[in-house]
N, CA, C and O atoms as a GROMACS GRO file, in nm:
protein
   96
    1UNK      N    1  13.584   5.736   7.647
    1UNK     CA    2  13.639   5.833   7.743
    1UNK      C    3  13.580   5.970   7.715
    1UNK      O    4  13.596   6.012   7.600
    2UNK      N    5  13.511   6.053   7.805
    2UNK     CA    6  13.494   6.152   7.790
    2UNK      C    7  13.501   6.298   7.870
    2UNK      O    8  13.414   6.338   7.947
    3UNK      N    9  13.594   6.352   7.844
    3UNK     CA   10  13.599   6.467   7.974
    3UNK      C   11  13.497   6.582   7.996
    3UNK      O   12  13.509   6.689   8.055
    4UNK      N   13  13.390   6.526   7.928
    4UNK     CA   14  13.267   6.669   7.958
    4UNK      C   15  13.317   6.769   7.867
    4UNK      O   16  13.378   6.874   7.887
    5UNK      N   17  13.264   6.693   7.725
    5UNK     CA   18  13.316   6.767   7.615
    5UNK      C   19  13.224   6.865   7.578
    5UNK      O   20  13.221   6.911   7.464
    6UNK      N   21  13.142   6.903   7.675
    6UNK     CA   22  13.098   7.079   7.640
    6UNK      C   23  13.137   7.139   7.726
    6UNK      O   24  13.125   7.260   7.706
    7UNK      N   25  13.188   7.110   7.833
    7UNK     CA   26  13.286   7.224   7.888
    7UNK      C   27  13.393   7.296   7.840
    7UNK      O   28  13.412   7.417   7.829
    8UNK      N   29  13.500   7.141   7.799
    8UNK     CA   30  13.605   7.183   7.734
    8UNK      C   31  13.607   7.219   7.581
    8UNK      O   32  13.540   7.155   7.499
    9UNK      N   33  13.707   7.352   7.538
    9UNK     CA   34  13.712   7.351   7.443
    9UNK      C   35  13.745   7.259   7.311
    9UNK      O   36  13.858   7.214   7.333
   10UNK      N   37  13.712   7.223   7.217
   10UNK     CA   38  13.769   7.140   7.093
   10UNK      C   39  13.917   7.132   7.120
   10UNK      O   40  13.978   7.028   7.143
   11UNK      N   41  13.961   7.242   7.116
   11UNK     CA   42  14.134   7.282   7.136
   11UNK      C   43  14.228   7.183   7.242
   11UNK      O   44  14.329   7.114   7.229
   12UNK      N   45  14.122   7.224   7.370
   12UNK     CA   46  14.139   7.139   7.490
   12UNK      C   47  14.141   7.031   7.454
   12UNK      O   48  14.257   6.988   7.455
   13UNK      N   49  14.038   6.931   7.404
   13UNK     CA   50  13.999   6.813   7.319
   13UNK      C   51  14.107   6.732   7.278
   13UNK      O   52  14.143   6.629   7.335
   14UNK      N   53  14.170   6.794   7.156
   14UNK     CA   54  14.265   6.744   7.100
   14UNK      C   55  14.363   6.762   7.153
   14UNK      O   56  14.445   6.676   7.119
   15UNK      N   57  14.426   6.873   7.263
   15UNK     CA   58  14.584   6.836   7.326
   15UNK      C   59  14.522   6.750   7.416
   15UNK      O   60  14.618   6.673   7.422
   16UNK      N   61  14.432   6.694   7.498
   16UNK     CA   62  14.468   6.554   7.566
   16UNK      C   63  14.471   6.464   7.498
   16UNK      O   64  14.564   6.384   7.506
   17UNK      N   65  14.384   6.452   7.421
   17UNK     CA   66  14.370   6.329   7.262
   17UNK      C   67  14.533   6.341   7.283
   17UNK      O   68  14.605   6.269   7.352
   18UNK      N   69  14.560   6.432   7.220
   18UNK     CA   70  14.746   6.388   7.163
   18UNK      C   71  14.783   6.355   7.259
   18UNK      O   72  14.832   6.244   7.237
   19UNK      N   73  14.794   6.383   7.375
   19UNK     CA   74  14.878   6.363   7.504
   19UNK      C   75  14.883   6.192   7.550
   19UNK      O   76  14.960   6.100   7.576
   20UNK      N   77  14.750   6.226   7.537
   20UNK     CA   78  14.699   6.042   7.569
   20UNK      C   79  14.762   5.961   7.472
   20UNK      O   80  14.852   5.884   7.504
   21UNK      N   81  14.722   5.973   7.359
   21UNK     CA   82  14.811   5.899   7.231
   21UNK      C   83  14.955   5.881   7.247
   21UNK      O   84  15.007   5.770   7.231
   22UNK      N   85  15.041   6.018   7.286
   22UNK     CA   86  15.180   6.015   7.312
   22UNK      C   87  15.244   5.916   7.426
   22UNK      O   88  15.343   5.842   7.425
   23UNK      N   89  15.143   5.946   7.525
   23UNK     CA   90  15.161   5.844   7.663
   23UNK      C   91  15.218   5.682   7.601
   23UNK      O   92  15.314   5.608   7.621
   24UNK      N   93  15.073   5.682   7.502
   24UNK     CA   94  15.058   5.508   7.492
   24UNK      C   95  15.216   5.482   7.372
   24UNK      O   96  15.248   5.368   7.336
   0.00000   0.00000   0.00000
């Protein structure tokens, strides 16, 4: 999965990482 990880910041990065994780 990748959201166009030079757009978004690292920061950005990891709160969807967590978010996604939390979902599952």
């Amino acid at each position: 999965m990748n959201y166009g990880g030079r757009e978004m910041n690292g920061r950005t990065r990891n709160i969807l990482k967590n978010r996604f994780i939390a979902n599952i």
